[in-house]
C-alpha positions as CSV (number, residue, x, y, z in Angstrom):
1,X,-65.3,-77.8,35.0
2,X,-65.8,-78.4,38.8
3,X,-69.0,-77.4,40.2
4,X,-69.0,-74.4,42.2
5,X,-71.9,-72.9,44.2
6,X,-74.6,-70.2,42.2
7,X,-73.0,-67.3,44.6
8,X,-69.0,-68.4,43.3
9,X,-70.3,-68.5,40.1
10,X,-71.8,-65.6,39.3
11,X,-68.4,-63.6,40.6
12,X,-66.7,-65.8,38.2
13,X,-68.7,-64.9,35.1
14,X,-69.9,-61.4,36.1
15,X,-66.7,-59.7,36.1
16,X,-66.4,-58.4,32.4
17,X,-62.6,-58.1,32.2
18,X,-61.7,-61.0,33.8
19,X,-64.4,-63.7,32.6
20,X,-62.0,-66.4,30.6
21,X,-65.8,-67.1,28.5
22,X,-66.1,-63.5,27.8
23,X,-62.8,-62.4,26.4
24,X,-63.3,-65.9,24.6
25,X,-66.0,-64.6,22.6
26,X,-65.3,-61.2,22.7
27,X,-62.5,-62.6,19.7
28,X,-64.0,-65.3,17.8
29,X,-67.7,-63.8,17.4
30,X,-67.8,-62.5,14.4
31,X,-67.9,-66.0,11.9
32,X,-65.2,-65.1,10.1
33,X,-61.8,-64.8,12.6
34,X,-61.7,-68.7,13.1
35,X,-61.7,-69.1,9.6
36,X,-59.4,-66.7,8.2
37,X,-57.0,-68.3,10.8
38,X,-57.3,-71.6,9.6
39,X,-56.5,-69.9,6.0
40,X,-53.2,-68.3,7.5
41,X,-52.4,-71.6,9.6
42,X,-51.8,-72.9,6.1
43,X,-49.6,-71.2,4.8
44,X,-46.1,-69.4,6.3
45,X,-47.8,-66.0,5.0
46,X,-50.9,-64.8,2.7
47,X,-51.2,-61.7,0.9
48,X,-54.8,-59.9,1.9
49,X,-55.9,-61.0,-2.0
50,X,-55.2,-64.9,-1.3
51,X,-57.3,-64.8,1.9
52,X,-60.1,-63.3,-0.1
53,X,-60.1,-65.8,-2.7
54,X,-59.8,-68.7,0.0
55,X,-63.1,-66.8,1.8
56,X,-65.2,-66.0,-1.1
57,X,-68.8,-64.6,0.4
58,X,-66.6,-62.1,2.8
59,X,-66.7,-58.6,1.6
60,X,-63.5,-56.7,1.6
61,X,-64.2,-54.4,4.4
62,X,-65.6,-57.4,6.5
63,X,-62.6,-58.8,6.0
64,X,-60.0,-55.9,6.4
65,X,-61.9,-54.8,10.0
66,X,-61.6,-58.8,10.9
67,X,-57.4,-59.1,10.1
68,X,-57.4,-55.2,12.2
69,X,-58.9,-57.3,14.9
70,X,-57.2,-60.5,14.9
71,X,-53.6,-58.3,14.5
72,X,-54.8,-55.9,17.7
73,X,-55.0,-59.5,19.6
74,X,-51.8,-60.1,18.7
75,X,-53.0,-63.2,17.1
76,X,-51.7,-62.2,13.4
77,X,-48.6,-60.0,12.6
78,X,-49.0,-57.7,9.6
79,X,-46.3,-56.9,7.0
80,X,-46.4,-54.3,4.6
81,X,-43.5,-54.3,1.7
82,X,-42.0,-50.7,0.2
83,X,-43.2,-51.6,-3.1
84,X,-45.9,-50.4,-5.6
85,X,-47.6,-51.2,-6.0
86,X,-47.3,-51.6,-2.2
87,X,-47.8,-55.6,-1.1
88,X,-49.0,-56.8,2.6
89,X,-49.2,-60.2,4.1
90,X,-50.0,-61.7,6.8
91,X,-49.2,-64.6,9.3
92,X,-49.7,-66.4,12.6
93,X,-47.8,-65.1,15.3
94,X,-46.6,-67.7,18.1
95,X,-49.4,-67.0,20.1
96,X,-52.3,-67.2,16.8
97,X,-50.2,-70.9,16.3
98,X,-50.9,-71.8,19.9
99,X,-54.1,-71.4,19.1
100,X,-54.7,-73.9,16.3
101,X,-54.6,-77.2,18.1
102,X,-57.6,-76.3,20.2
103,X,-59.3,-75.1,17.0
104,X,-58.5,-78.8,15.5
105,X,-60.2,-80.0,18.3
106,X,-63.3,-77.6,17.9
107,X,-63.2,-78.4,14.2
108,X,-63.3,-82.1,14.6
109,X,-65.7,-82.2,17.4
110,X,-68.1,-80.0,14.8
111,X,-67.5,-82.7,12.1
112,X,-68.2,-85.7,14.4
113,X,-71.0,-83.8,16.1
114,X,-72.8,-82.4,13.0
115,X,-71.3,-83.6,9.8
116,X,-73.9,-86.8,10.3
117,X,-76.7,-84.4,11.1
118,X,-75.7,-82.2,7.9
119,X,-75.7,-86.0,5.8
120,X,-79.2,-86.4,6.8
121,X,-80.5,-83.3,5.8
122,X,-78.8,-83.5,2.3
123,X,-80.9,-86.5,1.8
């Protein structure tokens, strides 16, 4: 990040719509998105059950709002089957892959961060 001057700054961060920090966070509050992504990132596609399973203390409707949001960002594609009884899954779309290499780097950055801080107060 270059340094700019307070005035610059505050234009940059102000604007609502166009802040890059606020539409960051405006997707990847809530603490589950980043890791129901990292549960569809492995696997080519996961039924809403599976997802469940691999995210145990999320409640269904927690969960159901969360994969609404992430598939209105365009980040997951949805795909309901004509069956019954009826089956959906869902997947990373090209942009929710592009994603997942700077999540690696968040995730290891946390582990070499915190993982020795997290040691220590095991002990």
């Amino acid at each position: 990040m270059n340094s700019l001057p307070l005035k610059e700054n505050l234009k940059k961060y102000t604007g609502i719509a166009s802040c890059p920090i606020r539409n960051i966070l405006s997707r990847f509050t809530g603490k589950w998105s980043m890791l129901i992504l990292c549960v569809l990132a492995e696997n080519e596609s996961t039924r809403f059950s599976e997802i469940g399973k691999a995210i145990p203390d999320i409640s269904p409707k927690v969960l159901t709002d969360t994969l609404k949001k992430l598939e209105s960002d365009r980040l997951i594609s949805r795909r309901l089957y004509a069956e019954i009884p009826p089956r959906v899954e869902y997947s990373l779309t090209d942009l929710g892959r592009s994603l997942m290499p700077l999540l690696a780097e968040l995730i290891r950055w946390s582990l070499d961060t915190y993982a020795p801080q997290c040691r220590h107060n095991d002990l």
